[in-house]
N, C-alpha and C positions, 0 to 999 in steps of 0.2 A: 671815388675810384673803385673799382669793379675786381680788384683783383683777389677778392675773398674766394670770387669763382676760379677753378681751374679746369681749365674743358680738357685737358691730356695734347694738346697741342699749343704750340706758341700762336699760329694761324687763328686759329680759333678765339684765342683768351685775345686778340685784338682786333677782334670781329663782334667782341664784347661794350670794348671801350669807346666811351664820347669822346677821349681826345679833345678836352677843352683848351688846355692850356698847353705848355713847354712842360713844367714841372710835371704834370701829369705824364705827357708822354716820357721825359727820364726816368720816373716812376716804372711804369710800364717796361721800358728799355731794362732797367735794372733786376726788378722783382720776376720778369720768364727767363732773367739768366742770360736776355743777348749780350749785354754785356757786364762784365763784374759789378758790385755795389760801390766800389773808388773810383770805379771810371771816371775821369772828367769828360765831359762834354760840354767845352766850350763853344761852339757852333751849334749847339741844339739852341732855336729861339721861333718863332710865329712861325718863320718858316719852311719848316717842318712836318707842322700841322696835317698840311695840304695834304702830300704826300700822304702821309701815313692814314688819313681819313681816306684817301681816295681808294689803297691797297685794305683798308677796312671793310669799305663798301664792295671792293672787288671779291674780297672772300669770302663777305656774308652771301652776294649775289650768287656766287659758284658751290655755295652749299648748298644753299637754300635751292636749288636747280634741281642738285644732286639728289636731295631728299625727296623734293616733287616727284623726282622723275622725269623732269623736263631739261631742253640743252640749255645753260644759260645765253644769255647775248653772244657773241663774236667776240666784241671790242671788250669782255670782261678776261676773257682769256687770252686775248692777247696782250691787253695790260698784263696780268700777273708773269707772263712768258716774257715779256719787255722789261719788266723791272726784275725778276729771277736772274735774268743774265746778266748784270749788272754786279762787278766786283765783291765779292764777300768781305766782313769785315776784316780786322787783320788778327792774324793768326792768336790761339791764346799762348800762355803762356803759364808755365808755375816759379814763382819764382816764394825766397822765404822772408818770415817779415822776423822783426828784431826777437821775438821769441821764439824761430826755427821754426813756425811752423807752413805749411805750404799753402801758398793762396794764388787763383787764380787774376791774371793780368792779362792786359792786351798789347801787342807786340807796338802799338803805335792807336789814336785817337780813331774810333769807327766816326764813318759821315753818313748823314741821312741816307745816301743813296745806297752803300755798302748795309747799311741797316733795314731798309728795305728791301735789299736783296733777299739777306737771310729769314726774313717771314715768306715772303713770296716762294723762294724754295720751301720752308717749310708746307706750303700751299699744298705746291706742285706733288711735293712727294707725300703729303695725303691725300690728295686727289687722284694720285695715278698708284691707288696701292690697296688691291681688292679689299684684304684684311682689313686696314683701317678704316677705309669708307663703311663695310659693314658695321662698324662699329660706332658709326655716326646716327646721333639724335638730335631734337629739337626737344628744348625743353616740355614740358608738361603744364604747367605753371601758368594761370592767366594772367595775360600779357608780354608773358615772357618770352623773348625770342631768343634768346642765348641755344648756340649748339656745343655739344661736347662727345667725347669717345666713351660709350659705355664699357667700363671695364669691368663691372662689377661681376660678381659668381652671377652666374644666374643670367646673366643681360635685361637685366631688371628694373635699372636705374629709368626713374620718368622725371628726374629733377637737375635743375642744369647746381643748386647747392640744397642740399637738405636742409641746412639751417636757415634759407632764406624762402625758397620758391616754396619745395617742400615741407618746411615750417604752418607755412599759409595758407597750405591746401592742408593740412592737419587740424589746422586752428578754424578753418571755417566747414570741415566732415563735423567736426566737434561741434560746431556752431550751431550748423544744421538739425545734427542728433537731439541737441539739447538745447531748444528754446527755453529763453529767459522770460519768465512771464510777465506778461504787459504790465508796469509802471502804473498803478493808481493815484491821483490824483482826487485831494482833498479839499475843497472848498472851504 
């Protein structure tokens, strides 16, 4: 699971994920905060997947356009516009747990489709929002395609994680610098 990365958007950080399994996507669901860490989600199961890989692909494609420079497809945008309109989860809520303190809950069990709403909106309102598109990258990293919002001072940032991407490209300038001399062999 991929969620060591955090790209500054929910849209993003599931434009990251393989979405193999169920567990994995509750994982996901839980760890950007759609919904609380107690949630139950008893209807999250294979069927799910789909959905959520389908609105993955829909967001990497509308990035990835956006960063070209190019329009995406039609049918990409009208997917995230078709599944954004689709009922939000249900409301949250604070309620207190037996030591007073305040934790958030949800007014009633989110379904796939109200959970795909709320990424897709999140889509919609980075895509239509000068600020934060300007602040849209593609990672640096070979092979990496992860995108994220550069926040850092400076607009600086060329790694979608530093301890992973950025690690790598450290370790192999390094590499480079300082060749290790050829290995002799003894007869």
């Amino acid at each position: 699971m991929t969620l060591g990365f955090d790209s500054g958007r929910v849209c993003l950080d599931l434009a990251a994920e393989p979405l193999e399994r169920p567990d994995a996507l509750a994982r996901f669901l839980r760890t950007t905060g759609l919904v609380p860490p107690a949630t139950r989600l008893r209807t999250l199961d294979t069927r799910w997947l789909a959905p959520f890989r389908e609105l993955r692909d829909c967001v990497a494609e509308l990035v990835t356009a956006h960063l070209e420079g190019r329009p995406a497809r039609p049918a990409a945008l009208e997917l995230l516009n078709a599944l954004a309109a689709a009922s939000a989860p249900p409301a949250p809520r604070a309620v207190r747990t037996r030591s007073g303190l305040l934790v958030r809950t949800l007014s009633g069990e989110p379904d796939c489709r109200a959970l795909l709403a709320a990424v897709a909106r999140d889509a919609v309102e980075l895509l239509t929002d000068p600020a934060a598109r300007a602040l849209l990258r593609r990672c640096e990293g070979p092979g990496c395609r992860r995108c994220y919002l550069d926040t850092s001072r400076g607009r600086r940032r060329r790694w979608c994680s530093s301890e992973a991407c950025g690690n790598r490209a450290r370790v192999a300038r390094h590499r480079a610098a300082h060749p290790r001399p050829a290995s002799r062999h003894q007869a």
